[in-house]
Every structure is written in C-alpha cells, then in structure tokens.
N, CA, C and O of each residue as an XYZ file, in Angstrom:
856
protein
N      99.871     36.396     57.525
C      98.769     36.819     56.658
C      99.330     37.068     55.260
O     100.283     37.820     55.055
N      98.719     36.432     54.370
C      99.217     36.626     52.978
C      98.935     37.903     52.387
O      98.878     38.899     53.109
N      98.773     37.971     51.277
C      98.353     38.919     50.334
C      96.989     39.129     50.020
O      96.492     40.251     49.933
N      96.453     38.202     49.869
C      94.951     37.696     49.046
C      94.224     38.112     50.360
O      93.379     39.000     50.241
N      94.496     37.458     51.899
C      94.011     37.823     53.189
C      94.250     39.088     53.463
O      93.555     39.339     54.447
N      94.902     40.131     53.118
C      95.084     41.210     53.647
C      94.176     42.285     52.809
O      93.805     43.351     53.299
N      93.981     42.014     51.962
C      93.257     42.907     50.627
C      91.500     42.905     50.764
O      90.757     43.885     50.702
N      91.024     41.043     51.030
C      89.903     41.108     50.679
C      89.118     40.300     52.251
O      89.647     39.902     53.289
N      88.238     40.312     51.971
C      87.034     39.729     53.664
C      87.693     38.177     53.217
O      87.960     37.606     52.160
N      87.839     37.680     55.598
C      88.368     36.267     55.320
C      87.533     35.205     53.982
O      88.197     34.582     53.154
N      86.073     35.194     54.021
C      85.471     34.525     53.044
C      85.986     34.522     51.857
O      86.791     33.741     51.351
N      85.389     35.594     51.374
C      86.042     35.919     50.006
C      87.605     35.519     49.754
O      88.047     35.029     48.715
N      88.177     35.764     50.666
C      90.458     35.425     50.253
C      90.227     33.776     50.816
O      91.154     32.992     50.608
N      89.563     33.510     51.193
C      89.741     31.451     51.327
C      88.981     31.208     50.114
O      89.416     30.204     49.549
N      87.656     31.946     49.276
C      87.509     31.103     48.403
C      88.534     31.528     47.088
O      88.515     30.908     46.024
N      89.200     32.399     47.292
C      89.761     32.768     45.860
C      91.025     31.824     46.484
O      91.709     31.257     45.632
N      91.331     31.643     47.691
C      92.783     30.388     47.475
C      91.978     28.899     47.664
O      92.668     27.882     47.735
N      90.713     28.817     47.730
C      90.383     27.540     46.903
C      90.522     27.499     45.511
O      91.291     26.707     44.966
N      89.847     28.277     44.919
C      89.929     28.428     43.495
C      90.908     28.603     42.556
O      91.085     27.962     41.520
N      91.700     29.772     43.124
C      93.450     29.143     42.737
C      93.697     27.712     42.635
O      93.643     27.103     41.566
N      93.958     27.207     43.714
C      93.979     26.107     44.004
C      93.664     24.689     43.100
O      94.364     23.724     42.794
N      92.368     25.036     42.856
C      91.974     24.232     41.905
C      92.140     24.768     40.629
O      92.109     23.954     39.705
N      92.319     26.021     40.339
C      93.124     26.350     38.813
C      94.355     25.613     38.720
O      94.836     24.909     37.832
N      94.742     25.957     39.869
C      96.763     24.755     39.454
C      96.569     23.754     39.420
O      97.408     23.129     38.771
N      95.316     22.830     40.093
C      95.514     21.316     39.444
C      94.990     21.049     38.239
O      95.248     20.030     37.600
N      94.022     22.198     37.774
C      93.340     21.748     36.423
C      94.539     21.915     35.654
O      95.092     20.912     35.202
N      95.050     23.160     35.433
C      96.500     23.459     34.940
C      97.538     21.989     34.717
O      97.962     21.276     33.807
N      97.583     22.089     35.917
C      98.287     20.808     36.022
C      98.468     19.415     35.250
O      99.247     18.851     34.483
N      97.192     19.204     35.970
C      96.548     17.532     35.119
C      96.254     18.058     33.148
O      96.060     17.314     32.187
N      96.336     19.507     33.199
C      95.815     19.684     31.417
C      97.810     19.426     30.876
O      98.055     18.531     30.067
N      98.552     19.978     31.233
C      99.887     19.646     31.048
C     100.325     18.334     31.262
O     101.033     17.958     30.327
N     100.171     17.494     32.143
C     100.052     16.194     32.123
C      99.769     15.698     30.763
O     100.513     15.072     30.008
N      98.440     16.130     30.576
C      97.505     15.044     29.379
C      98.305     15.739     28.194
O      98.720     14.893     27.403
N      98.583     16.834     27.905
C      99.150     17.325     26.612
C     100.593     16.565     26.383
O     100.828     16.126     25.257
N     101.648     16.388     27.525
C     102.688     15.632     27.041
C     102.294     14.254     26.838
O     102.790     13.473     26.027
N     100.978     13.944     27.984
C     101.122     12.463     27.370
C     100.508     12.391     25.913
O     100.930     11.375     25.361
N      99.641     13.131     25.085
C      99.592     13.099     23.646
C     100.797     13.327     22.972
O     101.143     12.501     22.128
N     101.700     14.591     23.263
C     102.224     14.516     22.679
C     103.656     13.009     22.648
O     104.361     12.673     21.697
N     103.630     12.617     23.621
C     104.392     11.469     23.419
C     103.716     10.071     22.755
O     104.311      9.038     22.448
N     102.691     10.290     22.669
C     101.798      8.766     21.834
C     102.067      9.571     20.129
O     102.396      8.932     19.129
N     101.865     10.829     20.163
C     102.173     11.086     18.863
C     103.270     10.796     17.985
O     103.410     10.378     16.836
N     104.416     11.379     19.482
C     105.904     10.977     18.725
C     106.205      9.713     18.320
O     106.975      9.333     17.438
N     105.322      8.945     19.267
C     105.948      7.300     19.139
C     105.415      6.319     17.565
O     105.709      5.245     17.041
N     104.586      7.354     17.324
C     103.165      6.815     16.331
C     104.495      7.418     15.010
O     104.870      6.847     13.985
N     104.893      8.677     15.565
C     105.631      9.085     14.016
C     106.667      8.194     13.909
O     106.742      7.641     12.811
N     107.574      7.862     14.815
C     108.560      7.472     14.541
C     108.530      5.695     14.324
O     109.548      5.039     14.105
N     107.464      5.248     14.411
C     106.974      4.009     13.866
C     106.690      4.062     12.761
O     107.273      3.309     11.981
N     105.778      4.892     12.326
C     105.701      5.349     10.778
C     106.872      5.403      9.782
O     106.880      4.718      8.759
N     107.973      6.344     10.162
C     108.938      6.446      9.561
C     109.692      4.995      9.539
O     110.319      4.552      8.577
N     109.487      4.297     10.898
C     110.752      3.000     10.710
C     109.889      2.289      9.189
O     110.457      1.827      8.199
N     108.309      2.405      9.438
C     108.234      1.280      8.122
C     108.446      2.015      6.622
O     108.795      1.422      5.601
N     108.174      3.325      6.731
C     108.584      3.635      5.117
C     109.842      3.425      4.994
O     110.312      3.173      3.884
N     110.608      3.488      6.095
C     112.285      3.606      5.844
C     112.325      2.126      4.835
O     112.715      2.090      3.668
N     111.850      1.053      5.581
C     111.285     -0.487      5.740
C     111.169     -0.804      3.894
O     111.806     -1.415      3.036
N     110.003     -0.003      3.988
C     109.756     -0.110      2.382
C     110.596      0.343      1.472
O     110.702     -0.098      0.327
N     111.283      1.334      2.008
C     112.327      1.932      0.327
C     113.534      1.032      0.364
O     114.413      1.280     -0.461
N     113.729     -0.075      1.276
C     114.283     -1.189      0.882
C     113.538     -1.953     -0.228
O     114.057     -2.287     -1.293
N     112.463     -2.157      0.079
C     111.994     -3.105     -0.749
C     111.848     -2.701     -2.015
O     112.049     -3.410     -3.001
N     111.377     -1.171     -2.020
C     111.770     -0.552     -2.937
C     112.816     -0.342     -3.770
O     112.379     -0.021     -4.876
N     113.955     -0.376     -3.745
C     115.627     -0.224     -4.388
C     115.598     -1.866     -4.747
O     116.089     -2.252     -5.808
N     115.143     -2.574     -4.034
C     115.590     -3.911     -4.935
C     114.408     -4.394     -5.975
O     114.647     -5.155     -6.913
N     113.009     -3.819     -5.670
C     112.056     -4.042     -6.836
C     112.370     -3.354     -8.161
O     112.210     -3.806     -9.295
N     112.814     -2.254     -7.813
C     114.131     -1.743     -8.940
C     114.739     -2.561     -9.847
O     114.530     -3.059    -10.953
N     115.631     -2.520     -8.922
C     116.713     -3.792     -9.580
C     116.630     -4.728    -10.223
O     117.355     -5.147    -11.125
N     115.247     -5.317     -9.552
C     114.910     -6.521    -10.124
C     113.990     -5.823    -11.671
O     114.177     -6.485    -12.691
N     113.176     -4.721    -11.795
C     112.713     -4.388    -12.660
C     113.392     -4.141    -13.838
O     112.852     -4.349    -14.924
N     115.012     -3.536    -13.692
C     115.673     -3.383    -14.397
C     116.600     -4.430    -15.286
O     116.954     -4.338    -16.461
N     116.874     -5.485    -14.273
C     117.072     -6.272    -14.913
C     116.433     -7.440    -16.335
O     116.915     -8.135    -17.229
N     115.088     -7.066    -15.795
C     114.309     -8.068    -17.323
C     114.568     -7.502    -18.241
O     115.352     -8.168    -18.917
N     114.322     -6.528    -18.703
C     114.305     -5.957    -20.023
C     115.697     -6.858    -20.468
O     115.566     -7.646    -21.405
N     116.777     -6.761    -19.919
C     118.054     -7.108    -20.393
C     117.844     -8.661    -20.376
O     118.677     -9.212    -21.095
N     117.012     -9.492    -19.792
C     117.104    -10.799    -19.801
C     116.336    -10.554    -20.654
O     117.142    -10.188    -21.510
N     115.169    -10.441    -21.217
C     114.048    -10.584    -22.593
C     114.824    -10.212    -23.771
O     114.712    -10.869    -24.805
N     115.742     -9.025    -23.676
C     116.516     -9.254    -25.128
C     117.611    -10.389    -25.110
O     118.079    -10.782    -26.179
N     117.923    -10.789    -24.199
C     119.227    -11.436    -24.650
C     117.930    -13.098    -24.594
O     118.551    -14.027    -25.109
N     117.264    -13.320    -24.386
C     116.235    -14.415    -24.716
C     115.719    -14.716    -26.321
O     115.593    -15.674    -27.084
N     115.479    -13.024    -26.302
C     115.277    -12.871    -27.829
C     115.618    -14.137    -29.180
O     114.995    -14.887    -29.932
N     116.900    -13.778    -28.878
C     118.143    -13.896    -29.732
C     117.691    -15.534    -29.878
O     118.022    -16.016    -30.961
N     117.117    -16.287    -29.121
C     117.251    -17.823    -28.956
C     115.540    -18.079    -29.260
O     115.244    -19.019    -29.998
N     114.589    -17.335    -28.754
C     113.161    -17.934    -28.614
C     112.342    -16.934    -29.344
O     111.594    -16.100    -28.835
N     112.597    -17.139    -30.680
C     112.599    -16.930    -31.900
C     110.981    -17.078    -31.856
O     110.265    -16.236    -32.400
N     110.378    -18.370    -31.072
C     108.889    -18.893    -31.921
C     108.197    -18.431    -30.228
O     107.229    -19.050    -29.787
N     108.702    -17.556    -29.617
C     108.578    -17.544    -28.198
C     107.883    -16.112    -27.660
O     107.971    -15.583    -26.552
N     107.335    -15.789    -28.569
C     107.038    -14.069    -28.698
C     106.338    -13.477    -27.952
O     106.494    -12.350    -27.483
N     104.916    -14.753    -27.689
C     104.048    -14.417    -26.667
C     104.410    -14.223    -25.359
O     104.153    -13.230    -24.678
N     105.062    -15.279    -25.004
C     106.023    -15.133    -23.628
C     106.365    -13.649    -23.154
O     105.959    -12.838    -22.321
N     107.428    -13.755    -24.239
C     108.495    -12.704    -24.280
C     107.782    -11.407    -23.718
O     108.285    -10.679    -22.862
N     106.345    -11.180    -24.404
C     105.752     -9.576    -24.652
C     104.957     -9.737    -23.198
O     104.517     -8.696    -22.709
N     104.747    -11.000    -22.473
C     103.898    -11.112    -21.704
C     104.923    -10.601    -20.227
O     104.515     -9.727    -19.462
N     106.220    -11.290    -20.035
C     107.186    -10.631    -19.223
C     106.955     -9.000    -19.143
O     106.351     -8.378    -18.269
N     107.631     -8.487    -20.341
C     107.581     -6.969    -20.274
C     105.953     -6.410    -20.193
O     105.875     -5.182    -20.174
N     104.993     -6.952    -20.157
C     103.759     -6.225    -20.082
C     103.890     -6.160    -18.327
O     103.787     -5.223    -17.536
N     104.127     -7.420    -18.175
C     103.973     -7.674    -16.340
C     105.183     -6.921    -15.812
O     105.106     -6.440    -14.681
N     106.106     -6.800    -16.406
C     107.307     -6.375    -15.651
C     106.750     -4.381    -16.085
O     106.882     -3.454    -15.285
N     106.478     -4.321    -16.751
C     106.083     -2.243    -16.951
C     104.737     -2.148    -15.845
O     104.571     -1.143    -15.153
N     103.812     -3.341    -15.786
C     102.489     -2.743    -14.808
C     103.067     -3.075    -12.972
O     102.349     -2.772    -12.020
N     104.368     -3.689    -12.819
C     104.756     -3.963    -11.384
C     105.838     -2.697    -11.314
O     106.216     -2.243    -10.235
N     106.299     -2.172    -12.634
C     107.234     -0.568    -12.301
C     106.106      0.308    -11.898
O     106.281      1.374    -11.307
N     104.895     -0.185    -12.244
C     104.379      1.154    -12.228
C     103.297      1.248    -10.615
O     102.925      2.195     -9.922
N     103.086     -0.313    -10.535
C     102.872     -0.367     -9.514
C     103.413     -0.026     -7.853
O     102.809      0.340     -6.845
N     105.332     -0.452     -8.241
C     105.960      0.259     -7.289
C     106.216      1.827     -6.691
O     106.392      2.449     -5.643
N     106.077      2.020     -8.486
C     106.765      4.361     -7.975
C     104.992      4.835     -7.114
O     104.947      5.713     -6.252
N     103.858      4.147     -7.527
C     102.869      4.388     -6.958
C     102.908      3.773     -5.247
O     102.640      4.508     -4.297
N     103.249      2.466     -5.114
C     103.440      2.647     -3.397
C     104.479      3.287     -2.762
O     104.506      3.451     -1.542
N     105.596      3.770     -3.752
C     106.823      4.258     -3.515
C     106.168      6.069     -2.702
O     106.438      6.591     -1.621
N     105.465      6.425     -3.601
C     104.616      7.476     -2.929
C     104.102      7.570     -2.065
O     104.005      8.693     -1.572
N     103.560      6.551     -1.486
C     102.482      6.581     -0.222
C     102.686      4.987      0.639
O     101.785      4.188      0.894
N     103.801      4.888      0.886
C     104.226      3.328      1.827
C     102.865      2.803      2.751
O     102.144      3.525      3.440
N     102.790      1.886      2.623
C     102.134      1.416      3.693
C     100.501      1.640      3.431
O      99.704      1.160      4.238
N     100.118      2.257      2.474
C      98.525      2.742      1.646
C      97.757      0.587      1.525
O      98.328     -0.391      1.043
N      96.795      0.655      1.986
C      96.058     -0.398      1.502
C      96.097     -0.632     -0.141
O      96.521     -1.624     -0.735
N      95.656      0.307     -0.568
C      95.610     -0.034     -2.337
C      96.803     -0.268     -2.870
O      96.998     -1.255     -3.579
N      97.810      0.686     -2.565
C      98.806      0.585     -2.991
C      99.665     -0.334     -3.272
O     100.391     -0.508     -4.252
N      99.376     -1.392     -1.492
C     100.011     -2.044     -1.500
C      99.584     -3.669     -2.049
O     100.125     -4.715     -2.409
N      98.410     -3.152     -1.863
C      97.843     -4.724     -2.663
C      98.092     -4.933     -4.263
O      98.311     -6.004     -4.829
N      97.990     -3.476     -4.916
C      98.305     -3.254     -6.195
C      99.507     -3.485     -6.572
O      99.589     -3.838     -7.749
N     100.733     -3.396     -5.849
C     101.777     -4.000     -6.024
C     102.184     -5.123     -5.899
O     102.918     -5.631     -6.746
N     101.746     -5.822     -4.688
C     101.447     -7.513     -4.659
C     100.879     -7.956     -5.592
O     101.243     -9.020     -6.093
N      99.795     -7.222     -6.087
C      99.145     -8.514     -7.498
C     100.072     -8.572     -8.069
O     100.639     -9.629     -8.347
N     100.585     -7.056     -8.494
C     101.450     -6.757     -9.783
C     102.574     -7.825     -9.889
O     102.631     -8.488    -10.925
N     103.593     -8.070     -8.756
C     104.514     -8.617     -8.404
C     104.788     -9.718     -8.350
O     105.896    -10.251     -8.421
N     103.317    -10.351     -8.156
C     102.673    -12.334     -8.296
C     102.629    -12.753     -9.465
O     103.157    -13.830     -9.743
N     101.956    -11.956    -10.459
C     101.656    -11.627    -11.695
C     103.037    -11.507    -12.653
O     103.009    -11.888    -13.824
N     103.941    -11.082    -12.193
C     105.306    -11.188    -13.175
C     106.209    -12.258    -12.387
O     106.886    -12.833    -13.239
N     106.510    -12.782    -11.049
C     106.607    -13.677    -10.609
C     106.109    -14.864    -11.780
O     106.976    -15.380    -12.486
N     104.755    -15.230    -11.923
C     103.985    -16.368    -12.895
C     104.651    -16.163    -14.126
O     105.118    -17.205    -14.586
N     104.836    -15.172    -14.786
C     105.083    -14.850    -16.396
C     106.680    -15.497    -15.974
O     106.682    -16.721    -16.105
N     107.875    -14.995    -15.552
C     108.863    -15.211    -15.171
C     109.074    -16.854    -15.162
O     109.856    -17.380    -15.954
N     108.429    -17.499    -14.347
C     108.092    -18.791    -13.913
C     108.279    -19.729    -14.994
O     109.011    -20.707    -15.150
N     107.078    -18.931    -15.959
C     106.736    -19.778    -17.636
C     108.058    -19.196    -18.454
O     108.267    -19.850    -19.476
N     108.723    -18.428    -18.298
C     109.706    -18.058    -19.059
C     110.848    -18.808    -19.287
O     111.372    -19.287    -20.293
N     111.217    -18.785    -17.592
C     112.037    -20.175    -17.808
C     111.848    -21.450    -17.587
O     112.835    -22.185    -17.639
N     110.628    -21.974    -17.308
C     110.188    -23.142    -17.682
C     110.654    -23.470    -19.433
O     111.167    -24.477    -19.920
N     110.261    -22.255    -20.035
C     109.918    -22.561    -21.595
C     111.945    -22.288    -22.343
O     112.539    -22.807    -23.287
N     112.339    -21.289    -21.344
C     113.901    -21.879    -21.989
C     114.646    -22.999    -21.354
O     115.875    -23.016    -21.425
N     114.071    -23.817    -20.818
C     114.876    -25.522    -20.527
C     114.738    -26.046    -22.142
O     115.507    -26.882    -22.616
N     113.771    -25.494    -22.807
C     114.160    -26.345    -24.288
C     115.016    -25.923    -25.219
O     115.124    -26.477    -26.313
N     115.770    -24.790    -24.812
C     116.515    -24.380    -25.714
C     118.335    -24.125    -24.896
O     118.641    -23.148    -24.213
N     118.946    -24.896    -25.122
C     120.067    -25.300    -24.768
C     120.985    -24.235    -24.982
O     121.882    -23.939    -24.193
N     120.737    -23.635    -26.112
C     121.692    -22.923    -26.531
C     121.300    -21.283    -25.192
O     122.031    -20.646    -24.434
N     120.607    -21.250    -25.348
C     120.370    -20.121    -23.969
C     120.886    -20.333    -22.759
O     121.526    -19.578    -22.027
N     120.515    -21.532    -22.610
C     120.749    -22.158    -20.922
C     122.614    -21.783    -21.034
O     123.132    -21.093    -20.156
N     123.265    -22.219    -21.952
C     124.645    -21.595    -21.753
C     124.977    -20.240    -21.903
O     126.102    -19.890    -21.545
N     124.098    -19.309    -22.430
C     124.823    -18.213    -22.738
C     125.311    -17.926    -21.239
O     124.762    -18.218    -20.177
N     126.557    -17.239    -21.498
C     126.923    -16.491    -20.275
C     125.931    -15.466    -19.798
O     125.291    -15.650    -18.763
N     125.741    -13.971    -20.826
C     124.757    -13.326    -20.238
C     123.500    -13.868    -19.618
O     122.989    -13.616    -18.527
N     123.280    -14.348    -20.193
C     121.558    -14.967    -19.600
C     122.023    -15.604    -17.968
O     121.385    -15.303    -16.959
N     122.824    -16.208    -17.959
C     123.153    -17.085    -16.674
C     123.497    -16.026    -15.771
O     122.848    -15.984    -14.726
N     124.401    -15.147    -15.964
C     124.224    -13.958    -15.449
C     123.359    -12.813    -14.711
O     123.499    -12.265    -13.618
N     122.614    -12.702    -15.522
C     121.372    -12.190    -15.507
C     120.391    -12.766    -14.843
O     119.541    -12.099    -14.253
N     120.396    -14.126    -14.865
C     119.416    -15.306    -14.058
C     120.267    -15.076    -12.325
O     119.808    -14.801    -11.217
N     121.132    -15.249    -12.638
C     121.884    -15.455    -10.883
C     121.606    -14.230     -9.901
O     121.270    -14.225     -8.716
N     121.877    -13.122    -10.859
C     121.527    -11.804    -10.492
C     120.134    -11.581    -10.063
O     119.973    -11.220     -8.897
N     118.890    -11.772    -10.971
C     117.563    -11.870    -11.023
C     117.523    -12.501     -9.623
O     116.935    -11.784     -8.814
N     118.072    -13.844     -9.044
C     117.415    -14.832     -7.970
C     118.280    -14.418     -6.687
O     117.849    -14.589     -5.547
N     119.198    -14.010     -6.886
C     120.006    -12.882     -5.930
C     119.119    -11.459     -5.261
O     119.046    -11.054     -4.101
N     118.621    -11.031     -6.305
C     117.654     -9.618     -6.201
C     116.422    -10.533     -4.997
O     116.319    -10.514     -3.771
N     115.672    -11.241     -6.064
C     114.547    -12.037     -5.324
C     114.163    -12.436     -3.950
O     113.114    -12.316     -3.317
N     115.391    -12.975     -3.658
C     116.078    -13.089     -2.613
C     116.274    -11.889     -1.251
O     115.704    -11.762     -0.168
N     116.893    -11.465     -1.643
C     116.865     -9.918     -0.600
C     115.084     -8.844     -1.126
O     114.685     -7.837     -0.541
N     114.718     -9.213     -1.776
C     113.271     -8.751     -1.479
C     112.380     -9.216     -0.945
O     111.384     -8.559     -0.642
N     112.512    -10.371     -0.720
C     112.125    -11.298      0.589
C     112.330    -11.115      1.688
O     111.425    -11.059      2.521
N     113.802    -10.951      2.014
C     113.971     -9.933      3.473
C     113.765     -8.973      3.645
O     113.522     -8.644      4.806
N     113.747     -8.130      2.748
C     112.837     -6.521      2.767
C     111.695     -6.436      2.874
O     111.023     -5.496      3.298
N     111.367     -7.510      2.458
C     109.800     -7.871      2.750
C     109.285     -7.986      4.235
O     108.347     -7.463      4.837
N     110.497     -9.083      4.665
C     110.092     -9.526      6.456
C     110.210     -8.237      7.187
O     109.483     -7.964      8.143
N     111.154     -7.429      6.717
C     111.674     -6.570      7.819
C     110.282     -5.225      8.021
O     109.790     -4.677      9.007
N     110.060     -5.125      6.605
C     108.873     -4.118      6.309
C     107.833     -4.805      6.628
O     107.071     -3.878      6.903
N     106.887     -6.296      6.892
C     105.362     -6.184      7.507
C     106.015     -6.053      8.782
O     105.292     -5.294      9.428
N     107.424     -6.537      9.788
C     107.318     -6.679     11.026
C     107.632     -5.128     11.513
O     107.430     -5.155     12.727
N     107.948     -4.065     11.215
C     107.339     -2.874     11.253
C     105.676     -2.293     11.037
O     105.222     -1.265     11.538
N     105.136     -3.008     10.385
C     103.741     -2.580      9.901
C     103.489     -2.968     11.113
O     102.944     -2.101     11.797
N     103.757     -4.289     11.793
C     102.534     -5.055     12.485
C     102.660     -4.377     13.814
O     101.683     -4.060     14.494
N     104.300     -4.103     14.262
C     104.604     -2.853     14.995
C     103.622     -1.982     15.174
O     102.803     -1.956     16.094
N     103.772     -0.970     13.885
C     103.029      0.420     14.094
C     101.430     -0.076     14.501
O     100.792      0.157     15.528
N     101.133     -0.683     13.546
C      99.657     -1.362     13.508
C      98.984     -1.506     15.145
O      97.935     -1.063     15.614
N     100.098     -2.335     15.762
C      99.382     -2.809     17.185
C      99.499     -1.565     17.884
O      98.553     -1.286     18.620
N     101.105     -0.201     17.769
C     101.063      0.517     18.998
C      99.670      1.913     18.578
O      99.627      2.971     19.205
N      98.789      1.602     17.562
C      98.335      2.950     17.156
C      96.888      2.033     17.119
O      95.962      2.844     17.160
N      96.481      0.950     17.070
C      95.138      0.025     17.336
C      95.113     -0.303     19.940
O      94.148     -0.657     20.617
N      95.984     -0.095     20.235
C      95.880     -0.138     21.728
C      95.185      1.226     22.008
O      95.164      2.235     21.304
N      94.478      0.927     23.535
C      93.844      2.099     23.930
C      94.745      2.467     24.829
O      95.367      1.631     25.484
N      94.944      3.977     24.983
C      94.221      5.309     24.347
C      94.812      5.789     22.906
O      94.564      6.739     22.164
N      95.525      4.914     22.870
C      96.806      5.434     21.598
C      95.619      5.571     20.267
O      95.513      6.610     19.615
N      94.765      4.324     20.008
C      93.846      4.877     18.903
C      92.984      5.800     19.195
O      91.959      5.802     18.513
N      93.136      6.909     20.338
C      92.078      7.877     20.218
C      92.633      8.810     19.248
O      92.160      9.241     18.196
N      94.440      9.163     20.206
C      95.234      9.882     19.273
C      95.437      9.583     17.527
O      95.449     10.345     16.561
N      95.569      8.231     17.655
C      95.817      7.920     16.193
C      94.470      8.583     15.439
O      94.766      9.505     14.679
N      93.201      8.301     15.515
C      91.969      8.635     14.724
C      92.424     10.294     14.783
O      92.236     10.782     13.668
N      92.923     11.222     15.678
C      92.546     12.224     16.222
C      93.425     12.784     14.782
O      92.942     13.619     14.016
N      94.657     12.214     14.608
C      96.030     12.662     13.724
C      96.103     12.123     12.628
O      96.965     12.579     11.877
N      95.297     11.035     12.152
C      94.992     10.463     11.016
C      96.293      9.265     10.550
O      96.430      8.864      9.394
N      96.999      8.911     11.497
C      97.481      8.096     11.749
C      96.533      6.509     11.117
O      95.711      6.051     11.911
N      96.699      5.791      9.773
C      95.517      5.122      9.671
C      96.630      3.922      9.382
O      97.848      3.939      9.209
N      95.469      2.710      9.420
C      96.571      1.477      9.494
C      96.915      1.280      8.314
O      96.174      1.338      7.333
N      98.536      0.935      8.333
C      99.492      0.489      7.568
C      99.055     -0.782      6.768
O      98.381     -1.542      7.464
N      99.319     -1.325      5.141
C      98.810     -2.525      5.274
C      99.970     -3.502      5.019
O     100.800     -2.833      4.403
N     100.356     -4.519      5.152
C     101.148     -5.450      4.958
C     101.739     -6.122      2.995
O     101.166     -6.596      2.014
N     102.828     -5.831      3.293
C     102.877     -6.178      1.909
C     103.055     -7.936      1.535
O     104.053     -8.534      1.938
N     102.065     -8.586      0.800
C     102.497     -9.521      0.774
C     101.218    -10.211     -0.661
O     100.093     -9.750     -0.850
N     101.796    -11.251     -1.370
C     101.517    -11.949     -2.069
C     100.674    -12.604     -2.343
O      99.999    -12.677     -1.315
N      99.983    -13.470     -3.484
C      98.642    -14.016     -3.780
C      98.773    -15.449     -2.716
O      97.999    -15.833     -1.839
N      99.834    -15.925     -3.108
C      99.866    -17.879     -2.193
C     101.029    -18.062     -2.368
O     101.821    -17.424     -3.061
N     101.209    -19.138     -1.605
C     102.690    -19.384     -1.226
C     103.663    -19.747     -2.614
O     104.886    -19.607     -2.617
N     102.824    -20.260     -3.833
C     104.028    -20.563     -4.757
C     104.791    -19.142     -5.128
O     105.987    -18.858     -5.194
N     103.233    -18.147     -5.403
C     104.206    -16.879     -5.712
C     105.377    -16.585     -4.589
O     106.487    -16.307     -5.044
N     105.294    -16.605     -3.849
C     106.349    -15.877     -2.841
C     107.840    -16.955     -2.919
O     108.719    -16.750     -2.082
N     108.002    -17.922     -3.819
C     108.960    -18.403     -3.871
C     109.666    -17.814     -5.452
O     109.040    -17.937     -6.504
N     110.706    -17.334     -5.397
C     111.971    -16.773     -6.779
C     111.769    -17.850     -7.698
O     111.694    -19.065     -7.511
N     111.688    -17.082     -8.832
C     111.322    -18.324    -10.321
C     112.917    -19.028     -9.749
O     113.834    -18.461     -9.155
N     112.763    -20.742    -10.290
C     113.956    -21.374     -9.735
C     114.557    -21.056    -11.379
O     113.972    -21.168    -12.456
N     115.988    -20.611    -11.055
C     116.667    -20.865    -12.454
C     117.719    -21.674    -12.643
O     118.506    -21.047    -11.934
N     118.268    -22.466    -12.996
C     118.922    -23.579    -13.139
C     119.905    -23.604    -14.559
O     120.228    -24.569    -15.251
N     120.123    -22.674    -14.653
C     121.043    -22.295    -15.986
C     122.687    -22.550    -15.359
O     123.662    -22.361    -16.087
C-alpha cells in the first residue's frame, strides 16, 4: 500500500495516481517539444551565422576592390586628359557601391540590402568595363607600371569575390531551405528568423571581371 492509498478512499487515491500519471506524460511530452524547439532554433542560428560569416568575406574583398580605384583613376588621370567623363563616372559608381556595401555589411543577408549592392556592383562593373575599353587608345597608360599593377590587382580582387560570392548564396540557400521545411518554419516565423536573400548580379556579362589586358 502506498502513500496516496493509505491517506485517502480507494477511489479517490486511483484517481489522483491516474492524474499524476497523466501530469508526467504531459510534463513529459511538454519537455520533449521544448528541446525539440530549442534545437531547430540552434540549428537556424548557427546557419545564420555560417552565412554572415559567408558575407564578411565578400565583404573584405569589396573593400579592396573599392580601394583600389581611386588609385587607378588618378594614375589614369595623368594620360586621359580628354577622358573626364569616364573618369568622374568610375568614382561616382565606385562611392555609391562603398556605400552600398557598409549598408549590407550591417544587416547580411537583408533583401534590400542585398539587391542594393548588386545593382551598385553591376553598375561600377559597366563604368570599369568602358574605362578600360577607352584606355586601349592610349598606349602610353597601357605601359605604365602602376596602372598594370593596379589592373592585375583589381582582376585578382574580382576574382576571389566571385568565390565569396559562391560560398555566401550556397549558405543562404542552406539556411533558406532548413528554416522554409516543416515544422522548422513554424519556429522560424515564431523567432523572426526571415529569409536570407542571395547575392547576385543584373546578367551574366556583369558577373564576369572587366578583362584587362595591360
């Protein structure tokens, strides 16, 4: 005879060890469901984090590459004398894609953000394009050392932002699918977990590095 049987009438002590009873499985199954949220949560964060990680690659070399024009437009200067429009049209595109980056640099993976940086980025890509299209006529540039320099460097940068590129949507598309599956998007809506967007370009010419041939 237990405890519960010794205290109260047989009725009464069988329904209070039914009811127990069914307190420990509600108990139960509610601990169940709480780790399994909390493990769709963890998995949701730490997907998150792989793609911003993702992006501040792409980030450090949109840098680089930002930093470098200014130094190719002056040392252009010096040669494309009747070339002005160009010239001012680079640095307009190359200051609205800095500014476009420290803004997705803030918030990785943001829809606006990231489209705003893709235009930005297509957009000085094209100016770039016509830049050195327009110094093949001037010979004396095509040799300077700096400029050639600066060009190798530029298509070097280009280059590895392309793979920063791959590595950062195939994280997006990651997070994207494990936080769009059911039940995981109940949690996701629940935590504000919202979809990541893909970073990528107007058409395929943009996504190819101005060719430089210096």
């Amino acid at each position: 005879m237990n405890l519960v049987s010794a205290f109260l009438p047989p009725i009464l002590a069988d329904s209070t060890v039914v009811l127990l009873s069914v307190l420990g499985i509600v108990v139960f199954v509610a601990l169940i469901l709480v780790f399994f949220v909390i493990g769709i949560y963890n998995g949701l964060v730490r997907l998150r984090n792989v793609y911003k990680n993702a992006f501040s690659q792409i980030d450090v070399q949109l840098k680089r590459r930002h930093d470098l024009i200014p130094n190719l437009v002056e040392t252009a200067k010096g040669y494309m004398t009747h070339e002005r429009e160009t010239l001012d049209a680079v640095i307009s595109a190359r200051n609205m894609a800095e500014s476009a980056r420290k803004a997705a640099a803030a918030n990785p993976g943001d829809p606006g953000m990231i489209g705003q940086l893709g235009a930005a980025e297509a957009g000085l890509g094209g100016v770039l394009g016509r830049l050195f299209a327009v110094a093949e006529a001037y010979p004396d540039l095509k040799a300077n050392q700096n400029m050639m320099q600066l060009s190798e460097e530029l298509t070097t940068t280009e280059n590895k932002v392309a793979f920063a590129r791959q590595a950062y949507n195939d994280s997006v598309m990651t997070f994207n699918t494990k936080r769009e599956v059911f039940p995981n998007n109940i949690i996701a809506g629940m935590f504000n977990f919202n979809e990541a967007a893909l970073f990528e370009v107007a058409n395929e010419a943009e996504k190819q590095a101005p060719k430089v041939e210096f």
